[in-house]
C-alpha positions in Angstrom: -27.6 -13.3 -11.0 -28.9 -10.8 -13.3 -28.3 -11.3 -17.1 -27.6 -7.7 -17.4 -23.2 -8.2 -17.6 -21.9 -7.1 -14.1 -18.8 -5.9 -14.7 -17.0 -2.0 -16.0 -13.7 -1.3 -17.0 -11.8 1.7 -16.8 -8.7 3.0 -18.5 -6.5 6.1 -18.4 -7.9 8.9 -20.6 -10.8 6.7 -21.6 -14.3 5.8 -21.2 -15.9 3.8 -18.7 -16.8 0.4 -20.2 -19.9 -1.2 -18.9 -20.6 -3.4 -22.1 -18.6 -6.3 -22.6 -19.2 -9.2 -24.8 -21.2 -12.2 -23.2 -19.8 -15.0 -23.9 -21.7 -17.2 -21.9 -23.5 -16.7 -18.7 -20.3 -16.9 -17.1 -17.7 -15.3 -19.0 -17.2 -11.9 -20.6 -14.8 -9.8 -22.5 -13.7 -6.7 -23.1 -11.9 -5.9 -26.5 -10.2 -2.3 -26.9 -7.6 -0.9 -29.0 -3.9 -1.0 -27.5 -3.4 2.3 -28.7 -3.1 4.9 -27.0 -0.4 2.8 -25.4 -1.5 2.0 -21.7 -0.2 0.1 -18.8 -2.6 -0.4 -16.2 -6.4 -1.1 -16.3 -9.9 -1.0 -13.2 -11.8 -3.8 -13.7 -14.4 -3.2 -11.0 -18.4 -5.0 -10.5 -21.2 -2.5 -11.0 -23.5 -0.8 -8.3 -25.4 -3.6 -6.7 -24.4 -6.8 -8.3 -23.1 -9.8 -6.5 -21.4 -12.9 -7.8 -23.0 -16.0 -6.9 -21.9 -17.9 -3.2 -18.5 -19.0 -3.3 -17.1 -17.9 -6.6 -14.9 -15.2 -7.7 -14.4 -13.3 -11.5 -11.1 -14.2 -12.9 -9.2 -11.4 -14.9 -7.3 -12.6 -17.7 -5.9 -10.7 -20.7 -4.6 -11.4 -24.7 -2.4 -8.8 -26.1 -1.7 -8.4 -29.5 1.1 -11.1 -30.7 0.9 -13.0 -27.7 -0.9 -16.3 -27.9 -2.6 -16.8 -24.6 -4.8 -15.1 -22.0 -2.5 -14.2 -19.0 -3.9 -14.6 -15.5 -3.8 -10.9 -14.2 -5.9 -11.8 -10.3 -9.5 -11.3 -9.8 -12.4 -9.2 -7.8 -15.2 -10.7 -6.2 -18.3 -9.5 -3.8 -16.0 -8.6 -1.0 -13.3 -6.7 -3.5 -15.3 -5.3 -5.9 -12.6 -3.6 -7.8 -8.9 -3.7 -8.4 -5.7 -2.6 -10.5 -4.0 -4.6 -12.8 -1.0 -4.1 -14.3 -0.9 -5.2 -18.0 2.1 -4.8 -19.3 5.9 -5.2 -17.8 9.4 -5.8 -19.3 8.2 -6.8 -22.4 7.2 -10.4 -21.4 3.2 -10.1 -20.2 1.4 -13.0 -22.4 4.6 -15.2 -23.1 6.7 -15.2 -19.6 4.1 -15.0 -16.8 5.0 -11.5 -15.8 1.2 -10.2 -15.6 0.6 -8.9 -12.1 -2.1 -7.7 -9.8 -2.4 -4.4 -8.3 -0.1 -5.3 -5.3 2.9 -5.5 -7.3 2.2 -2.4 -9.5 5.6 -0.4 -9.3 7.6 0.9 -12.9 5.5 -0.4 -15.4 6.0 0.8 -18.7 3.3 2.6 -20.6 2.8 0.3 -23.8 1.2 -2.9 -24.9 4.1 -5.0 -25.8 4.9 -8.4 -27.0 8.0 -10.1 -25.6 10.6 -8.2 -27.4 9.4 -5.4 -25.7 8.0 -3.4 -29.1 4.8 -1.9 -28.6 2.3 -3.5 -31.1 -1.3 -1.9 -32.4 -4.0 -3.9 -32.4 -7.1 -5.3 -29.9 -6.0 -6.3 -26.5 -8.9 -8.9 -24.8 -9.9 -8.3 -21.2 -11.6 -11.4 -20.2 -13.3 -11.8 -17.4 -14.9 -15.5 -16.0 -17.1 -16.4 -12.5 -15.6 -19.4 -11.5 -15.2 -21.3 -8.0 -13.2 -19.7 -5.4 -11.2 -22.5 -4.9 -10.5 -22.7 -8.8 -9.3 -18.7 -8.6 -7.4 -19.1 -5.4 -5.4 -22.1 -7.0 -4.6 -19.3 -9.5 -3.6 -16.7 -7.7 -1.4 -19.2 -5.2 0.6 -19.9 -8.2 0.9 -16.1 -9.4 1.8 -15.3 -6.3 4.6 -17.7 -6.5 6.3 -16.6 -9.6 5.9 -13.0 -8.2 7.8 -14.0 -5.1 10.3 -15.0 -6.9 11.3 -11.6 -8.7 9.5 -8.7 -6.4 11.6 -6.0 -5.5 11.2 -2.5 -5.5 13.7 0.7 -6.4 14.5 3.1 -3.7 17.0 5.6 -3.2 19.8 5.3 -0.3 22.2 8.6 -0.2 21.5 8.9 -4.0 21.9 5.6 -5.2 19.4 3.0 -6.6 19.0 -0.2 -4.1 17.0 -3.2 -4.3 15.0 -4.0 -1.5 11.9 -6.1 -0.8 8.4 -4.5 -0.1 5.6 -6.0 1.2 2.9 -6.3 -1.4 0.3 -5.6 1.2 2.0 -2.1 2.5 2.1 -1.3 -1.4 -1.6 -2.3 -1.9 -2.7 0.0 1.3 -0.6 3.2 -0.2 -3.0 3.0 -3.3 -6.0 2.5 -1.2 -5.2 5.0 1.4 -4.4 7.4 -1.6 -7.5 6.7 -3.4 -9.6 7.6 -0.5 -7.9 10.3 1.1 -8.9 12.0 -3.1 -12.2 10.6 -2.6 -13.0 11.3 0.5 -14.0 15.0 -0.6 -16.4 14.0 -3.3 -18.4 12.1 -1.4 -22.4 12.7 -1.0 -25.8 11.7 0.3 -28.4 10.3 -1.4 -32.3 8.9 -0.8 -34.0 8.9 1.7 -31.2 6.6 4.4 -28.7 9.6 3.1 -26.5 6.7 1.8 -22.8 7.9 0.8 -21.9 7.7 -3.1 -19.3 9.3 -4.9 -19.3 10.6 -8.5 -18.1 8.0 -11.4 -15.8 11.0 -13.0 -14.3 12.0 -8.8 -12.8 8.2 -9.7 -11.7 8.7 -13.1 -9.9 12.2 -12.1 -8.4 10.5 -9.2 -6.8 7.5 -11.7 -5.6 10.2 -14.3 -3.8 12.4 -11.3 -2.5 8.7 -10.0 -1.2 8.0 -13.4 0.3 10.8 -14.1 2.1 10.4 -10.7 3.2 7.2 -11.4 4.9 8.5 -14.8 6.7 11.2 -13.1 8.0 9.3 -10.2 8.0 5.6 -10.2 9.2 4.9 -6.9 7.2 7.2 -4.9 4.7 4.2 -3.1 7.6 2.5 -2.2 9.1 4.7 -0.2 7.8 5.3 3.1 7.9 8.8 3.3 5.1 8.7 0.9 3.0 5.9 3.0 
């Protein structure tokens, strides 16, 4: 694999990222301010790179205060590029709350420690190619603690009710939202006419996403919206 680091990062509101630290030939980090407060961030590999045979990139992340990196799921040549939610109830970094995309539902828009008070200061995206038996062992064991605690908010003749979604219906609903926005961009290039799509067609999709996520929380789960 190239030297060149493979991976970008996006945030709300904010430049693409595309030079993290290299830490060694296998891991690399992100550092960026928490403020603006933000909840969710793309880590995504860059055009044309693959990951060596059987191994995926782990996503981790340190928020100020908090003194571990958090598991948040990982991307890989097959799934180049996914959500993550950093931030939750107050407890990402000290109560295993850190999420993937799949469980992304009314996250709060701040970098907090576990009281739940936003904190300025660096938050660490790090991000490490390891064995895809090493990441799956991960993600079996997030996937447990999420099991344990995933619901989702939807309305029933006015009232609030808890009810179970499948993380996988909830996954699809951001996909099929991102391409049905996408979908229009899209354009031909070189000689084989291959299909690409502007960088900033993604980054307007994520702030229009984000802005819908604000101003109605619940509107993936419910399947009107699916």
């Amino acid at each position: 694999m190239s030297t060149t680091p493979p991976f970008g990062l996006l945030l709300p509101s904010r430049p693409v990222l595309v030079n993290p630290a290299v830490i060694s030939p296998s891991q690399y980090a992100f550092t960026l301010p928490s403020m603006p407060t933000f909840s969710h961030i793309v880590v995504f590999l860059l055009p044309g790179t693959t990951l060596p045979e059987g191994t995926l990139a782990g996503v981790y992340v340190l928020l100020p205060g908090t003194p571990a990196f958090k598991f948040l799921g990982a991307i890989g040549t097959e799934k180049q590029s996914a959500i993550f939610r950093v931030s939750g109830g107050g407890s990402v970094g000290s109560g295993g709350d850190a999420v993937r995309v799949d469980d992304m539902m009314d996250a709060d828009e701040t970098s907090t420690t576990n009281n739940g008070t936003a904190v300025d200061g660096d938050v660490t995206v790090g991000i490490s190619i390891e064995p895809a038996s090493t990441i799956a062992l991960q993600l079996e064991s997030l996937k447990t603690t999420e099991s344990s605690s995933s619901t989702a908010l939807v309305p029933v003749k006015g009232h609030l009710q808890t009810a179970p979604i499948s993380t996988k219906v909830l996954a699809q609903r951001i996909i099929k939202n991102a391409f049905n926005f996408l979908a229009s961009f899209a354009g031909t290039t070189g000689a084989g006419g291959q299909e690409v799509i502007p960088l900033k067609s993604f980054q307007d999709w994520w702030s229009k996403f984000e802005r819908r996520i604000e101003n109605d929380p619940g509107w993936l789960e419910r399947e009107a919206d699916s």
